[in-house]
N, C-alpha and C positions, 0 to 999 in steps of 0.2 A: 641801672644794670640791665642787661639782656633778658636777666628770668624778670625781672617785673616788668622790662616791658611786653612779652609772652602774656604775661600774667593779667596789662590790661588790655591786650589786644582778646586775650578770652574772653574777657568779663564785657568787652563788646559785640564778641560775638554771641555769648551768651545771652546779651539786652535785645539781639536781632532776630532771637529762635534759631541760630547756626551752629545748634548744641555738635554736632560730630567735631567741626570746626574749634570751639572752645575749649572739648577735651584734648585736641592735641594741642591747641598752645598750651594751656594747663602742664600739660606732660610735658611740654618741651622746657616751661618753666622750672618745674621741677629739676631734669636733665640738668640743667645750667644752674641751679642753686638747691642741691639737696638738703640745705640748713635751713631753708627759708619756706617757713609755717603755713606763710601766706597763698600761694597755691596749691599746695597738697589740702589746707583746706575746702580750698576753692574746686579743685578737681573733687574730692569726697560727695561735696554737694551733689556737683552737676553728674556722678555717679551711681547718689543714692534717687536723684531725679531719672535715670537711664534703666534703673532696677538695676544694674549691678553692684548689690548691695554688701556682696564681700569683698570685692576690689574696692568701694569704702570703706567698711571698716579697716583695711589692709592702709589706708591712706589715712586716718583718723589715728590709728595706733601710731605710725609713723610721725605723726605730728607729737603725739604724746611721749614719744622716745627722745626728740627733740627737748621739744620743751612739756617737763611732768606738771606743769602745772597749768595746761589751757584748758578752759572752763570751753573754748567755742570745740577741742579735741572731744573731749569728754561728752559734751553734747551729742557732738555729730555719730560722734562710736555709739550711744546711747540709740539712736535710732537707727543707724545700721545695723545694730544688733537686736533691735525688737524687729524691725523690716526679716529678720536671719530668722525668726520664733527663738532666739538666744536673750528669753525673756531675766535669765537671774545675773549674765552680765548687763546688760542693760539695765537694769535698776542699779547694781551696781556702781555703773557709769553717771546714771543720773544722780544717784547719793553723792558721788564724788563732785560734780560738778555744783551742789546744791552745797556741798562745803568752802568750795571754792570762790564760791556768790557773793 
């Protein structure tokens, strides 16, 4: 599909330091596949890597609306939200995902 190849064309640019680069395939992956987990994870990452640490968790929770049950969702929101000082959802997030293990 178009969003995963978006999707690995980030995660190349990503591997080459061309992070601006990567967040817009990421984004455009998304754009082309709003069901699919795999880059909105991927963009959360390279987000929480950018210190845009609310537009992660914004992409983290979105994963988690998708699908309630991703331990990598959970994770990633767990530390966009200690990155936020939103230290008691982030424990939270990491109990959840420490269930999900």
């Amino acid at each position: 599909s178009f969003s995963r190849a978006y999707n690995g064309r980030g995660n190349a640019s990503l591997t080459k330091g061309l992070l601006d680069l990567a967040l817009l395939d990421y984004t455009e992956a998304v754009r082309l596949d709003t069901l699919d987990t795999v880059p909105l994870l991927q963009r959360g990452l390279l987000l929480i890597e950018l210190k845009k640490y609310t537009e992660a968790e914004n992409d983290f929770s979105k994963v988690l609306r998708i699908e309630s049950g991703s331990f990598n969702g959970y994770i990633g929101r767990a530390r966009a939200r200690y990155l936020l000082q939103n230290f008691s959802g982030s424990l939270d997030d990491a109990n959840r995902a420490a269930q999900l293990d």
